[in-house]
C-alpha positions in Angstrom: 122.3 117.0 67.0 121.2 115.2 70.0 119.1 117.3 72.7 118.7 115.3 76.3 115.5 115.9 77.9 114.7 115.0 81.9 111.1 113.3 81.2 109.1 111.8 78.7 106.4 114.9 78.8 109.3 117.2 78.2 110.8 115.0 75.2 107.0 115.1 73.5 107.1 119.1 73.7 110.1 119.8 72.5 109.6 117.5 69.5 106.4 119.4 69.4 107.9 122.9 69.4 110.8 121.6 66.7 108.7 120.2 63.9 106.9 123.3 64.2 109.7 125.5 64.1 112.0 123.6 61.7 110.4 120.6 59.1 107.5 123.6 58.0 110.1 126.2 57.5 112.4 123.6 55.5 109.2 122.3 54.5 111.2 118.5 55.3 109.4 115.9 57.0 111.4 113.6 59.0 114.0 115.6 60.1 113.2 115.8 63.6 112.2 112.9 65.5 111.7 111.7 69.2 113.0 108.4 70.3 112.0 107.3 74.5 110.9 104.0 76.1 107.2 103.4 75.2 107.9 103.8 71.2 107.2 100.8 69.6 110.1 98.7 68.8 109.9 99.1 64.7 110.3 102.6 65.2 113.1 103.0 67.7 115.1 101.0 65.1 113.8 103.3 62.4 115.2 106.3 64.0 118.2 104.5 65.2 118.9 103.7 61.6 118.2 107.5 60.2 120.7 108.7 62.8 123.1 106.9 61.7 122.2 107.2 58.3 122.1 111.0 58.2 118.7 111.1 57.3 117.5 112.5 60.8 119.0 116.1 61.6 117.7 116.4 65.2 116.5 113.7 67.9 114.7 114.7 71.0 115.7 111.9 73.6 115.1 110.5 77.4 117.7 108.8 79.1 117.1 105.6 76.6 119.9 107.0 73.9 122.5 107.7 77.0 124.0 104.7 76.4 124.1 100.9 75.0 122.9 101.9 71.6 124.8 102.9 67.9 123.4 106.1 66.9 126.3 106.9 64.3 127.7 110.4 64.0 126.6 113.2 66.3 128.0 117.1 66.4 126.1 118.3 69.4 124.6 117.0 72.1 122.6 119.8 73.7 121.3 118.5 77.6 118.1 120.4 78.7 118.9 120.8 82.6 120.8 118.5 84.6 120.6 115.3 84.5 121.3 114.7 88.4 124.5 112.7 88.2 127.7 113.4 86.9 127.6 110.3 85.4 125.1 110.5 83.4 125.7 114.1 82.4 129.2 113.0 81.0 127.6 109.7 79.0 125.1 112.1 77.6 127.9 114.5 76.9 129.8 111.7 75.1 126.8 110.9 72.5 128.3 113.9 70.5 131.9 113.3 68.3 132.6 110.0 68.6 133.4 109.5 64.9 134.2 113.1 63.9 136.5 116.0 64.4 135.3 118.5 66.6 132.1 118.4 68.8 130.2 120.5 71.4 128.4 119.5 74.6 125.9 122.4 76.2 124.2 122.5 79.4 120.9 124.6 79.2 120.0 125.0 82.9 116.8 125.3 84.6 115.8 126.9 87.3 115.7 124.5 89.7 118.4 125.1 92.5 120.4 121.9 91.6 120.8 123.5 87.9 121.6 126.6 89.2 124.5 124.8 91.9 126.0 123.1 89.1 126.1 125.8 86.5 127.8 128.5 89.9 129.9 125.9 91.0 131.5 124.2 87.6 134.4 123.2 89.9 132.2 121.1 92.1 131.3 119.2 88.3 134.4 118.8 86.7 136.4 117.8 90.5 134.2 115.0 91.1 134.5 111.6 90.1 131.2 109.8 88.5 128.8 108.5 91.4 128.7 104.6 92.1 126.1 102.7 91.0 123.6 101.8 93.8 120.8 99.3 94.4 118.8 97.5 97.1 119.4 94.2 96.3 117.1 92.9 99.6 114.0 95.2 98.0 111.5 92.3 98.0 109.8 93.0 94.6 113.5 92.3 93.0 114.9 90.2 95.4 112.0 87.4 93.7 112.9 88.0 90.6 116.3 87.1 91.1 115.2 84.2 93.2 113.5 83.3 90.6 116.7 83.5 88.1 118.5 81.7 90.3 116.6 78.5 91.0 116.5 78.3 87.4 119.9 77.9 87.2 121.0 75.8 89.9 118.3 74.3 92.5 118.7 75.8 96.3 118.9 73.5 99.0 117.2 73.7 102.5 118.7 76.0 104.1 120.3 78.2 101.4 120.7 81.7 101.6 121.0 84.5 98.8 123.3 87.0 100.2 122.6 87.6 103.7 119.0 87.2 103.1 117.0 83.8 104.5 114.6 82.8 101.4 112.9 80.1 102.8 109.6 82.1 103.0 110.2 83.1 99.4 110.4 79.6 97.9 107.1 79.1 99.6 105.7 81.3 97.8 106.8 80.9 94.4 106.1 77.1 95.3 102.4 78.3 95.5 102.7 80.5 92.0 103.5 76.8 91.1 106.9 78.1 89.9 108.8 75.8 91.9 108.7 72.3 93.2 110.1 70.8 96.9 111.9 67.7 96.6 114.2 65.7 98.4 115.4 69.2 100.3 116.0 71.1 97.0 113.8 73.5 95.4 113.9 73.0 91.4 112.4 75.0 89.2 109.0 73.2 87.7 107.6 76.3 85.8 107.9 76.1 81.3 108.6 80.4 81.7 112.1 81.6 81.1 112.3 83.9 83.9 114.4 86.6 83.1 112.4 87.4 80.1 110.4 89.0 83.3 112.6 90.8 84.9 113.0 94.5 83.2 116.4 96.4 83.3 114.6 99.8 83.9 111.5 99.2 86.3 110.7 96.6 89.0 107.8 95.5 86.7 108.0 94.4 83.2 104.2 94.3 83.0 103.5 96.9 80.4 100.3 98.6 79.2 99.5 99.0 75.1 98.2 102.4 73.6 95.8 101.4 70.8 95.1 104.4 68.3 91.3 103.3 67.0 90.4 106.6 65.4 91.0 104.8 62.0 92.2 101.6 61.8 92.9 100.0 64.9 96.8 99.6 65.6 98.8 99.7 68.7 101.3 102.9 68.7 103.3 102.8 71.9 103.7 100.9 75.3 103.3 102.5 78.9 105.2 101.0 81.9 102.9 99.4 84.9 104.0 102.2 87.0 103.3 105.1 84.9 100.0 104.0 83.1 97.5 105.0 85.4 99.0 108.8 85.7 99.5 108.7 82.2 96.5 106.5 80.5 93.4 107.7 82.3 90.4 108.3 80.6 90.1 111.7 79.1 93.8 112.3 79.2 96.0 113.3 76.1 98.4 111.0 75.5 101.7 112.6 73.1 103.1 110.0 71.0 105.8 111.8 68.4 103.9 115.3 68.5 100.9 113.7 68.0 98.3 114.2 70.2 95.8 111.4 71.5 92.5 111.7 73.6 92.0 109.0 75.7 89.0 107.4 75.7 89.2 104.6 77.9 91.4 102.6 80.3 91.4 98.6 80.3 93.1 97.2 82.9 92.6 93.8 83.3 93.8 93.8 79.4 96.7 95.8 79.5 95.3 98.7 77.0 
């Protein structure tokens, strides 16, 4: 069984609330287990391996199992409220029978009023075609980055344009970064970075922030996106990691932990 949850708080609680209620009654460690962006790499491909294994019953889950990844054999995929999009409701839906017989999809709603819309108006759901895909390709903090990819690829001249978009100003900069060089009315790229290993599929920066767990021996346990961390990461907050609750104690920024 897959259950969706709509936030990474929400997927911590009810992997919380589950353990409780089902591995000390079964007295089985293991079976449940959470899986979001932020787990360490080791363990996503753990749990992604006990899935489809058998070996893991139940697995709590943001959007980062909707799609792109082998889980194996699901029954149910339970989603706890709506995800927002058609789209995405019928990918999550999808997780569940894909290599056996019979499966079952449920929509727990909450009580927020698009829930509520959705669950009085199933015709409005099931009528619709999934939503398009959108994105502002001119936003400035990812029109760089694929400025960037681009002038690693093939050099732009002069008076190039991406799209409909005049870069000039652009170039300039990343000629300052000393990511770029101006010659002979090209701009090549100079820098020894690969620069799509910046550029994140899920968040305009790829700058992430370490948890370090140093109430035994020190070892890192998770990662926090650049956005999130200060929300998430400030001192004397409790950080959930798996169930398991962590105090805070302090906040590095310059280092990332």
């Amino acid at each position: 069984t897959i259950v969706f949850a709509r936030s990474r708080l929400i997927t911590e609680i009810l992997v919380t609330y589950l353990k409780e209620d089902i591995e000390k009654t079964i007295k089985n460690q293991g079976l449940i287990r959470g899986y979001r962006g932020g787990y360490l790499p080791l363990k996503r491909r753990e749990i992604e391996k006990g899935l489809r294994e058998g070996t893991i019953k139940g697995v709590i889950s943001t959007n980062a199992l909707e799609l792109g990844i082998d889980i194996g054999s699901l029954d149910i995929a339970v989603l706890a409220g709506y995800p927002g999009t058609i789209s995405s409701t019928w990918q999550r839906a999808g997780r569940a029978g894909r290599k056996t017989g019979k499966s079952a999809a449920v929509l727990v709603a909450s009580s927020a009023p698009i829930d509520q819309f959705i669950i009085n108006h199933p015709d409005y759901f099931f009528s619709k075609n999934p939503e398009k895909a959108l994105i502002n390709p001119d936003n400035l903090s990812i029109l760089v980055s694929h400025i960037e990819c681009a002038t690693f690829e093939l050099p732009f001249a002069e008076k190039d344009k991406f799209g409909r978009v005049e870069i000039g100003e652009i170039l300039k900069f990343l000629e300052e970064e000393k990511l770029v060089h101006h010659s002979k009315d090209k701009w090549f790229w100079t820098s020894d970075a690969y620069p799509a290993d910046g550029v994140s599929l899920r968040s305009i920066s790829s700058d992430n922030f370490v948890v370090v767990d140093t109430s035994k021996k020190t070892r890192v346990i998770a990662e926090v996106d650049f956005s999130s961390a200060l929300t998430t990461l400030h001192p004397k907050a409790i950080y959930l990691c798996e169930g398991d609750q962590y105090f805070v104690d302090k906040l590095d920024y310059n280092q990332r932990k």
